[in-house]
C-alpha positions, 0 to 999 in steps of 0.5 A, spaced: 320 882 588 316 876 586 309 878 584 304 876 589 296 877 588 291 876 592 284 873 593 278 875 598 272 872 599 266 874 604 267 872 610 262 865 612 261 867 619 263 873 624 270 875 625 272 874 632 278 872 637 285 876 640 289 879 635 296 882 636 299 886 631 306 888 629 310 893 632 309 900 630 313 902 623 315 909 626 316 908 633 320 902 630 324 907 625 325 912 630 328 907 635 333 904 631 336 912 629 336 915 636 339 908 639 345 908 633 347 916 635 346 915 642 352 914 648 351 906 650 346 900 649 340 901 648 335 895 648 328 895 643 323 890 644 316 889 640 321 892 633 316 891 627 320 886 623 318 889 616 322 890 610 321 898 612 325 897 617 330 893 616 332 897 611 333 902 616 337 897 620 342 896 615 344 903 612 345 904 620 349 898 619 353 900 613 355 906 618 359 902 622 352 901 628 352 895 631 346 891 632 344 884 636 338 880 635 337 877 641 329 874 638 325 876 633 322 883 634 328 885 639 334 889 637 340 891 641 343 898 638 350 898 640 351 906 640 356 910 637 354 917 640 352 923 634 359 924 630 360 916 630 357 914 625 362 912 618 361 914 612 361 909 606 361 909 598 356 904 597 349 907 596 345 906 602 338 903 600 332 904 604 328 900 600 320 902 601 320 906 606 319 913 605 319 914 612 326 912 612 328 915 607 326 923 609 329 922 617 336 919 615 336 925 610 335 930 616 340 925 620 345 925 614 345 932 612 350 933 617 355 929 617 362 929 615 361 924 610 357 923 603 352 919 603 346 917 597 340 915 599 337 910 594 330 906 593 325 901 590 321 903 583 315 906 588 320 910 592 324 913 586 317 916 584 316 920 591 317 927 591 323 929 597 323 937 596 319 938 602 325 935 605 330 937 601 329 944 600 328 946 608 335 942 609 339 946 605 335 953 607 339 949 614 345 948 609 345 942 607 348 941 601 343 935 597 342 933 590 336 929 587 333 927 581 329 933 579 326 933 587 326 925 587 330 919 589 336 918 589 338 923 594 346 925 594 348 928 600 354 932 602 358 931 608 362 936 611 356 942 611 356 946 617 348 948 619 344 952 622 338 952 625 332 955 622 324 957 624 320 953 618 313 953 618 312 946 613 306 947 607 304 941 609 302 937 615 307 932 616 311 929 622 317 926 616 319 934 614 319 935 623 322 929 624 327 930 618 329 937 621 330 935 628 334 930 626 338 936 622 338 940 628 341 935 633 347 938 628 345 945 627 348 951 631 343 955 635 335 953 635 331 949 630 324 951 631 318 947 626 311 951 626 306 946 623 299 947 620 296 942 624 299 938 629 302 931 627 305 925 631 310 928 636 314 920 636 320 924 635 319 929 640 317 924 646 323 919 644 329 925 643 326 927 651 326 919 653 333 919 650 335 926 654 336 930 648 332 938 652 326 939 647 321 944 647 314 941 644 307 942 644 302 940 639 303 943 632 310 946 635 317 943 636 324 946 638 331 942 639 338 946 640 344 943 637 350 941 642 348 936 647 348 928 647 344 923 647 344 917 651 341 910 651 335 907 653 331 902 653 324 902 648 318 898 648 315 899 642 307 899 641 303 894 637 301 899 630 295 902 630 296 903 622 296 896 622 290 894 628 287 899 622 285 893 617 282 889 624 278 895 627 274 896 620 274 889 618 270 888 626 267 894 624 263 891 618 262 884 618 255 882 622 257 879 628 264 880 630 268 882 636 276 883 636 281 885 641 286 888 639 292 887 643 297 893 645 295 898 641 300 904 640 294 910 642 298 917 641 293 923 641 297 924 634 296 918 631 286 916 633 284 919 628 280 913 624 278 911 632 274 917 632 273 918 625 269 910 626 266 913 632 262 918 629 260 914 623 257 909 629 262 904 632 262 900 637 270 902 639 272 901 647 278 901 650 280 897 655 287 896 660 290 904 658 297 905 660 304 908 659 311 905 656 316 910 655 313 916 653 308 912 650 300 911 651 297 904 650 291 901 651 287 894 649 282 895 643 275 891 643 272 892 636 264 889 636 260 890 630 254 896 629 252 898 623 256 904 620 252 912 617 256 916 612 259 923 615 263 929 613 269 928 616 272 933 621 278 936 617 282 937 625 282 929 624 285 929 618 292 929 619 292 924 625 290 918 621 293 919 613 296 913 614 289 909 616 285 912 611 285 907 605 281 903 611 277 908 612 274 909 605 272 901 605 269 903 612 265 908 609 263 904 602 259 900 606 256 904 611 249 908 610 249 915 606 255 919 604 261 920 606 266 927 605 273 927 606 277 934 605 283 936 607 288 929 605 291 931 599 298 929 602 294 921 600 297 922 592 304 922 595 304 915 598 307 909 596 300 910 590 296 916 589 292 913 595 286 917 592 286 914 585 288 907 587 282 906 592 278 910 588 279 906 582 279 900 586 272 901 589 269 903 582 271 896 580 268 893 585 261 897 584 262 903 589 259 910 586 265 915 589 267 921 586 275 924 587 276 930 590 283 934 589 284 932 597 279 927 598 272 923 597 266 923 596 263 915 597 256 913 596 255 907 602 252 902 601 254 894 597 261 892 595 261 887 589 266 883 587 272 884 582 279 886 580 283 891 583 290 894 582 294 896 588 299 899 585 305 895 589 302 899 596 301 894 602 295 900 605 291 899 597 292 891 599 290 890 606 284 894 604 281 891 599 282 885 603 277 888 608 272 889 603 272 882 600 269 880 607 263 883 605 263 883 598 258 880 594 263 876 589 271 875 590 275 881 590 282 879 586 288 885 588 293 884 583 301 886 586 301 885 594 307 883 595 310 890 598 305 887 605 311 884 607 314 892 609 310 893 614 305 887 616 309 880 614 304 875 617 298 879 614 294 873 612 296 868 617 293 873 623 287 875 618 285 867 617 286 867 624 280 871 625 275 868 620 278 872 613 278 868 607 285 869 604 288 866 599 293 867 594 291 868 587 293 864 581 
């Protein structure tokens, strides 16, 4: 991939205008798996034409599902029904994408088939024992490099299903072991110690597989079939993420943002802002396939520090790189506890932004599972994102109310989850260009 660096200037004026984001990267993932192992056709509108999610598109290629696309943003997923997959010797490579990694672990660990699993540098880094070792407590048989990628799954185990309860609160392990259920004998029960988006769940029931879920709590049984339907996929929150705090931050703004996926699972940073302050409203709330969407009207009000509620955590570990610029700027300090899952990303989400943000003249001390962030003025500087796309975007944010330029070396990873990210951002009064 070809290097990519960024510059980001202060903003001349407020922020304004309508702002539609991609298509939700995990709703996006877990459409193209359930649309591939049902019995029919299924129609997918509002896909995230990422790098993340093409990636999953073309390992279920390899495996013998066939896709159209009729438009950008839109699939057909010819179906082959659970056991119709075909196995392959080529190496099936997921690029970035964790997400798609951990689930089609769980979807291929019952398989008559071998399968490897492989990806890009970062992702070879990421740990996948706590994937890994729950599928083969269900009998998987799975071989990693001392628990990261590649991962060598076998085919042919018979599994059972297991009661787990995950060390970590996650909806990769969950989705994983659900989709590892779907091939078990007996029941598959996942007892988390804190709830996480329930995407899979609520698309498994729209697919017409029986579950039983609550927050924190799912079970599926293996033996029945999954049938087609069709999928409209929300605009991503993780994405609208950037255009809230930038709202937020910059005096004067007022952005709408159009569609916005609003899964209780996935509101944290929403309530996480409007305890710091924000001017947050929701317009034109509504239902699509299981799904809660609404219209976002972000205005500008000047921000106070907080000790972040732990409950919150879990349902916005994807937005909190955002979060931290949030809380550079705001009056006081902020507390973050309880994100340690933030070092397992595509960085050490902890250690990336921290660094970045003490480049920049922010005093923030690293906690093991978080932050402690001294608000007030972000100078300028140059910053590392560490090849991740959430690192990148973020500091694209804190240039608009930086006292210099902001150089963020190593974006071009951007394009896995939000291609079309400066052309949208420019659109609505950000100053971005690229560097050198």
């Amino acid at each position: 991939m070809t290097r990519l660096d960024w510059l980001s200037r202060a903003a001349v004026g407020a922020l304004r205008g309508d702002v539609v984001v991609p298509g939700d990267k995990s709703v996006s993932h877990r459409a193209l798996m359930f649309g591939a192992l049902a019995e029919g056709t299924s129609h997918i509108r509002g896909f995230l034409e990422g790098e993340d999610t093409r990636a999953t598109a073309a390992i279920l290629g390899k495996l013998g599902v066939r896709f159209e696309t009729p438009a950008p943003g839109e699939r057909r997923v010819h179906g082959v029904g659970l056991h119709g997959l075909r196995g392959t010797t080529e190496p099936l490579d997921c690029g970035n994408a964790g997400t798609g990694m951990r689930l089609l672990a769980g979807l291929l660990a019952g398989q008559a088939f071998d399968s490897t699993l492989v990806g890009d540098e970062s992702l070879s880094r990421r740990p996948m024992r706590r994937v890994t070792d729950p599928l083969t407590t269900m009998g998987a048989s799975i071989d990693t490099d001392d628990g990261k990628p590649p991962l060598r799954i076998h085919g042919g185990s018979a599994l059972k299903g297991i009661t787990y309860h995950p060390p970590v609160a996650s909806a990769q392990i969950k989705s994983a072991l659900l989709l590892a259920g779907l091939y078990a004998e007996g029941k598959t029960e996942v007892i988390e110690p804190h709830p996480t988006r329930d995407y899979t769940e609520s698309m498994l029931k729209a697919f017409g597989w029986p579950i039983e879920y609550s927050p924190g709590k799912a079970t599926v049984e293996g033996g029945h079939t999954l049938h087609a339907v069709d999928v409209d996929v929300p605009a991503d929150i993780s994405s609208a993420a950037f255009f809230i705090v930038a709202a937020c931050i910059v005096p004067g703004s007022e952005l709408h943002l159009k569609g916005v996926g609003l899964n209780p699972r996935r509101t944290g940073l929403l309530a996480a802002l409007e305890l710091m302050g924000a001017d947050i409203s929701v317009e034109n709330e509504r239902s699509s396939g299981g799904e809660d969407i609404g219209d976002l009207i972000v205005r500008y009000r000047r921000l106070h520090g907080v000790a972040l509620p732990l409950d919150i955590v879990p349902d916005m570990i994807d937005e909190f790189p955002a979060l931290f610029v949030a809380a550079a700027v705001a009056d006081g300090l902020t507390t973050i506890r309880g994100a340690a899952e933030l070092r397992v990303k595509e960085s050490d989400r902890i250690a990336s932004m921290a660094a970045g943000l003490q480049a920049c003249g922010v005093k923030i001390d690293e906690l093991p599972d978080g932050a402690m962030i001294q608000g007030g003025a972000i100078g300028g500087g140059t910053i590392d994102s560490h090849g991740d796309h959430r690192i990148a975007m973020s500091f694209a944010i804190a240039g608009l109310v930086a006292s210099a330029p902001i150089t963020i070396g190593d974006c071009a990873n951007v394009a896995t989850s939000f291609p079309g990210f400066m052309e949208l951002a420019n659109g609505v009064g950000f100053q971005l260009e690229r560097a050198g």
